[in-house]
C-alpha positions in Angstrom: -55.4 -60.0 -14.4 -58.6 -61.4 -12.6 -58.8 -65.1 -10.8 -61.1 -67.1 -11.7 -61.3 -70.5 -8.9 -63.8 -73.1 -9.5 -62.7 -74.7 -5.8 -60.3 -73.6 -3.6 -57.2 -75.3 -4.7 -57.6 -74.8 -8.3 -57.7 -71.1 -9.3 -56.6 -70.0 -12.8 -56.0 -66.5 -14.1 -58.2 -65.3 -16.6 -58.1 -62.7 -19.1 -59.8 -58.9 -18.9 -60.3 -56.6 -20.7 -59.7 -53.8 -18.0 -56.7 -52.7 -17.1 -55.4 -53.8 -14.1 -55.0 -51.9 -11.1 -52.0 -50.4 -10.0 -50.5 -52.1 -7.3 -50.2 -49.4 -4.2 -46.8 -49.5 -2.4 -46.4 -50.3 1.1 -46.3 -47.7 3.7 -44.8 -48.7 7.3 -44.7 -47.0 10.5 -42.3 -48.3 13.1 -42.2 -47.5 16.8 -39.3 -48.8 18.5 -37.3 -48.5 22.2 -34.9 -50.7 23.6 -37.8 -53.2 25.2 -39.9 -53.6 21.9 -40.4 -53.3 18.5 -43.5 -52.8 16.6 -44.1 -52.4 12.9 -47.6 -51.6 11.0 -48.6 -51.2 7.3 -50.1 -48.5 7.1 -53.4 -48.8 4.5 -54.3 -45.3 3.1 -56.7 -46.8 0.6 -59.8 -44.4 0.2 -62.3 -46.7 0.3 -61.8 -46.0 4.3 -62.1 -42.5 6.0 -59.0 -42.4 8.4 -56.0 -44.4 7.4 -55.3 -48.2 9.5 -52.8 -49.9 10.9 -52.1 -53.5 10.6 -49.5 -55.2 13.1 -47.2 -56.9 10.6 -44.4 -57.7 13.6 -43.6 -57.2 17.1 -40.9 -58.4 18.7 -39.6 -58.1 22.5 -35.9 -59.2 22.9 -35.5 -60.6 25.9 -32.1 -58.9 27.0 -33.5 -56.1 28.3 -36.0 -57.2 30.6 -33.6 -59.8 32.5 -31.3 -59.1 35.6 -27.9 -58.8 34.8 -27.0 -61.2 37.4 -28.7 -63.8 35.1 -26.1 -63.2 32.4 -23.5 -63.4 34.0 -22.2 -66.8 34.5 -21.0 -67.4 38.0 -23.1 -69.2 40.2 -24.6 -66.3 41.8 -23.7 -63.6 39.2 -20.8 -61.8 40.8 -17.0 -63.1 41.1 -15.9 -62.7 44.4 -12.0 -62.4 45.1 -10.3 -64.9 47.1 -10.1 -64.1 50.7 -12.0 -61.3 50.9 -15.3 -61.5 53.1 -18.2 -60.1 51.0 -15.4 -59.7 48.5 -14.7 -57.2 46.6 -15.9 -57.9 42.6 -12.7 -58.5 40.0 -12.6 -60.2 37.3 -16.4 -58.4 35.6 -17.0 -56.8 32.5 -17.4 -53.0 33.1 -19.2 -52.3 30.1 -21.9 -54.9 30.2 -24.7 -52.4 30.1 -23.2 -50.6 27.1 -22.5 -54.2 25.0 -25.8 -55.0 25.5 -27.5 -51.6 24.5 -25.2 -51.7 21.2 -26.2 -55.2 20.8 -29.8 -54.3 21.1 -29.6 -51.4 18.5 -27.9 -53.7 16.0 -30.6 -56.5 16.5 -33.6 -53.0 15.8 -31.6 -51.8 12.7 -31.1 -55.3 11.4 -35.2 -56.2 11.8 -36.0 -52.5 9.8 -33.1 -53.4 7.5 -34.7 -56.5 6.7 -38.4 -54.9 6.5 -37.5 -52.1 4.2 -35.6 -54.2 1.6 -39.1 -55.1 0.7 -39.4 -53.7 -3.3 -43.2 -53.2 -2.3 -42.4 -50.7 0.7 -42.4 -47.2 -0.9 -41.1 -45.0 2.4 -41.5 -45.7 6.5 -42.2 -43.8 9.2 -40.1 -44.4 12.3 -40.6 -43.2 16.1 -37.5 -43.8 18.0 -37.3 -43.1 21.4 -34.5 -40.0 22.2 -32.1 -42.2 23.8 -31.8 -44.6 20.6 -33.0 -42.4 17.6 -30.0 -40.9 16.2 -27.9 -44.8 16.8 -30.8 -46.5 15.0 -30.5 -44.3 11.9 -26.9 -45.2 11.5 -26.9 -48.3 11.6 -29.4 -48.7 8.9 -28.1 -49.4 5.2 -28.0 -45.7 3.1 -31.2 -47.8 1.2 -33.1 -47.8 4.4 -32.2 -44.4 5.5 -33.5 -43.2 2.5 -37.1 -44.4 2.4 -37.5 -42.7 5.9 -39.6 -40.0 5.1 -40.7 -38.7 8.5 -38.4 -39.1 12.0 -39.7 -38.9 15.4 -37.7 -39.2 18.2 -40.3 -39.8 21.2 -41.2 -43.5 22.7 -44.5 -43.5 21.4 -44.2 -47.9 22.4 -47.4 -48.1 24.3 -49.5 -45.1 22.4 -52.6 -46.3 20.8 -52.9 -46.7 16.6 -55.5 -43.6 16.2 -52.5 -41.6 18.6 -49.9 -42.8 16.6 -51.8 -41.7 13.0 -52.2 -37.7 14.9 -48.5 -37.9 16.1 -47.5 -39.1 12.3 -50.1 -36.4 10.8 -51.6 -39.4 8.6 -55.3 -38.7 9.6 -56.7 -37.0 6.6 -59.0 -33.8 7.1 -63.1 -34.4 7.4 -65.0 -33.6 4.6 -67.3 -30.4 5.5 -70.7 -32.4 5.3 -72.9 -29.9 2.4 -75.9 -28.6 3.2 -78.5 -27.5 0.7 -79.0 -23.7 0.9 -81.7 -21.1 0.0 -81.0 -18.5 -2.6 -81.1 -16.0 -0.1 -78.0 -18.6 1.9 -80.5 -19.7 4.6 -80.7 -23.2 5.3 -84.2 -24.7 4.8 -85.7 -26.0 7.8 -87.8 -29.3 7.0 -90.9 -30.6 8.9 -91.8 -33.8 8.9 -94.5 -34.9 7.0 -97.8 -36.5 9.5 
């Protein structure tokens, strides 16, 4: 169905008699650590030579790039026993690091959870770094997990879009250029004309 808009706020459909287009699903490729999160559409339309990447989200959680005396909520970040010069530490959470980490993976899964429930996204790539990789695809819903169709577990965070397409292997082949060619197979060398 084609638009037809006489100004900008009034736009009415109108009727063709061509079929309409099929609407192309959404591809995403998602490259995650514990310090970021980026996601891209990926447009493999072939109207352009090499596939692109849109940034549709990025997100940085902040927990990972603060101290860990800032979360903690004495006045200085450490409980000090009574009587003790320098005192020994009581009285702290041992696993800190590891609550936050698991925290962290939650929030990750929870963003591509809420990405890939999209009806339009057809299947994802995802580049997980080691550490986080096999965490992140368990806590995703079975639905997720199964439009994953290719998993990389590297930290490909700070690689550039054109790196990211070789690593994903979505850079199509180039088209041998065709060259006219003699009977006998020789190529025809022309001369300009003066």
């Amino acid at each position: 169905m084609l638009i037809s808009c006489r100004t900008k706020t009034q736009c009415q459909p109108r009727a063709s008699s061509a079929k309409p287009w099929k609407s192309m699903k959404k591809q995403l490729l998602i490259v995650t650590d514990l310090g970021s999160f980026k996601a891209y559409t990926v447009d493999d339309s072939r109207l352009n030579t090499t596939p692109r990447l849109e940034l549709i989200e990025h997100f940085i959680p902040p927990e990972p790039h603060r101290k860990i005396a800032d979360n903690l909520s004495d006045l200085a970040g450490r409980y000090r026993s009574a009587g003790a010069k320098g005192g020994a530490t009581f009285g702290e959470r041992h696993n800190i690091e590891l609550e936050e980490r698991k925290r962290l993976i939650r929030q990750l899964a929870k963003r591509l959870n809420r990405l890939m429930d999209d009806a339009e996204v057809d299947y994802c790539y995802l580049a997980a770094s080691k550490e986080i990789n096999q965490q992140i695809l368990a806590a995703l819903s079975p639905a997720a997990q199964a439009r994953v169709k290719k998993n990389m577990p590297a930290d490909l965070i700070k690689a550039s879009k054109g790196k990211l397409l070789d690593y994903f292997g979505l850079r199509r082949e180039k088209r041998p250029v065709l060259t006219p060619r003699l009977a006998n197979g020789a190529i025809p060398q022309f001369r300009p004309v003066l």
